[in-house]
C-alpha positions as CSV (number, residue, x, y, z in Angstrom):
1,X,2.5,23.1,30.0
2,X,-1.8,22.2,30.7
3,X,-3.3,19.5,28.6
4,X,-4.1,21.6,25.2
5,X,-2.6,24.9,26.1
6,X,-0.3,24.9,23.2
7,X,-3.7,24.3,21.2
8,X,-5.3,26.7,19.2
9,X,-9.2,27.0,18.8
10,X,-9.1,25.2,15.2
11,X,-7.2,22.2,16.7
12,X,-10.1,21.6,18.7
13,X,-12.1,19.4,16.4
14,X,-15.7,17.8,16.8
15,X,-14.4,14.3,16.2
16,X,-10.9,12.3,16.3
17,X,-9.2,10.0,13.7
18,X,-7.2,8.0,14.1
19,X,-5.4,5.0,12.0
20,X,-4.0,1.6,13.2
21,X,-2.4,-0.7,10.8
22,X,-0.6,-4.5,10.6
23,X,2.2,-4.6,9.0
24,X,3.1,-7.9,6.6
25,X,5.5,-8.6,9.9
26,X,2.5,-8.5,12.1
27,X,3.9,-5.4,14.3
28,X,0.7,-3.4,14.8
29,X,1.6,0.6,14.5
30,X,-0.8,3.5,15.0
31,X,-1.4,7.1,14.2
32,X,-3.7,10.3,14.8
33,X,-4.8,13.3,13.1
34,X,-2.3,15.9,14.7
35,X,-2.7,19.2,14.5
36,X,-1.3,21.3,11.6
37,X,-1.4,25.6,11.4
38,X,-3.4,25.1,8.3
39,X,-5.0,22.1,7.0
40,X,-1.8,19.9,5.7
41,X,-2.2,16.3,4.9
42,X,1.0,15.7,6.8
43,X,-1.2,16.4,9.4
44,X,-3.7,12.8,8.6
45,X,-3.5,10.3,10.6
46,X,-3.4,7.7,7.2
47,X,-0.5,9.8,5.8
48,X,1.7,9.8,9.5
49,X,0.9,5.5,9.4
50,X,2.5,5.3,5.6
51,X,6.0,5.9,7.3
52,X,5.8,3.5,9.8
53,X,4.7,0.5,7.2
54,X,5.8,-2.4,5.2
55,X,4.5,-3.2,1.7
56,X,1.0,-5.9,2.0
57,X,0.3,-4.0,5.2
58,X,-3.2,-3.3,6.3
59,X,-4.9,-0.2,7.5
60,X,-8.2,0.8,10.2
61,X,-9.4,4.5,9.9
62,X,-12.2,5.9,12.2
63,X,-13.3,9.2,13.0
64,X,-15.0,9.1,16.0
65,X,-17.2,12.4,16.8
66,X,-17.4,13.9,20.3
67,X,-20.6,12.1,21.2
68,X,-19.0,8.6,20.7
69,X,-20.4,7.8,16.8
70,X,-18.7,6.8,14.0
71,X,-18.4,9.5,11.1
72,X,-17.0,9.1,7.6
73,X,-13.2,7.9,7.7
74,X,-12.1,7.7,3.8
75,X,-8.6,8.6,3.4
76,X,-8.1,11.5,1.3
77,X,-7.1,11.7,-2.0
78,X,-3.7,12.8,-1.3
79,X,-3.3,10.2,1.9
80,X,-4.6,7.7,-1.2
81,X,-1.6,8.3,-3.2
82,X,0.7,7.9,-0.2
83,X,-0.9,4.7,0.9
84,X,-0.9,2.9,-2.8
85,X,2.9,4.3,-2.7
86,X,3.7,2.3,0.9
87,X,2.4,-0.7,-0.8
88,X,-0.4,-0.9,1.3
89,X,-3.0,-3.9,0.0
90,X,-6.1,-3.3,2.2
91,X,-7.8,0.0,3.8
92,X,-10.9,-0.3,6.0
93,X,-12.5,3.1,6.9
94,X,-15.8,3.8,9.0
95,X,-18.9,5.2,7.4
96,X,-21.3,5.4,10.6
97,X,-21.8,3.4,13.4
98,X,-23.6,-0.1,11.1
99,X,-21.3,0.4,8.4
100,X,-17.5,0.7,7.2
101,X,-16.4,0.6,3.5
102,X,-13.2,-1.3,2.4
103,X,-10.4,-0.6,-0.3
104,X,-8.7,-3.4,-2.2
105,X,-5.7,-1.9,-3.3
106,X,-4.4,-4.7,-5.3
107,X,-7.7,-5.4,-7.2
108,X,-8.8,-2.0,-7.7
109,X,-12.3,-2.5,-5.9
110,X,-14.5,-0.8,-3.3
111,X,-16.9,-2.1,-1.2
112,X,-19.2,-1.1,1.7
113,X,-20.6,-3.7,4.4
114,X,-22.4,-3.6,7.0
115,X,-20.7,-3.5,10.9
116,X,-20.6,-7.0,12.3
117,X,-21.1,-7.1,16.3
118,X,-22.4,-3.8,17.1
């Protein structure tokens, strides 16, 4: 089958996500967005990660739009509630191309900071 035949119009997006984490064994796993006949969270990139951690794992999300930027790359709600249930104690997530935000599971808080090295 050609690259993306099996695709339909709606699968093809105007950015990519994607989700790499560390587990507390330091085995590095990754996911993407995949696509879904209607917009499913089984579909997130953040939610297809949760089955492949370990409790105190960490987690990257970016979006990355067609014309190489960062975009916004919070997890869902419902990705949320499957990450806190993996155990997971850290999520970083892109905001734009000088900044990312970062979720500290454990003590409840939420930060944004600037990109270092860009």
């Amino acid at each position: 089958m050609a690259a993306g035949a099996g695709l339909r119009k709606s699968d093809l997006r105007a950015f990519r996500l994607g989700a790499v984490g560390i587990r507390n064994d330091g085995i590095l796993v990754s996911a993407s967005n995949g696509p879904a006949p209607f917009p499913h969270p089984d579909a997130h990139a953040e939610a297809r990660l949760t089955m492949k951690l370990t409790p105190g794992s960490e987690i990257w999300v970016a979006r990355v739009r067609k014309d190489g930027t960062l975009g916004i790359a919070r997890p869902c709600p419902r990705c949320m509630v499957r990450i806190r249930a993996a155990g997971v104690s850290r999520v970083a997530y892109t905001i734009s191309d000088i900044e990312h935000g970062v979720i500290h599971l454990h003590s409840g808080g939420e930060v944004m900071k600037p990109m270092r090295g860009r």
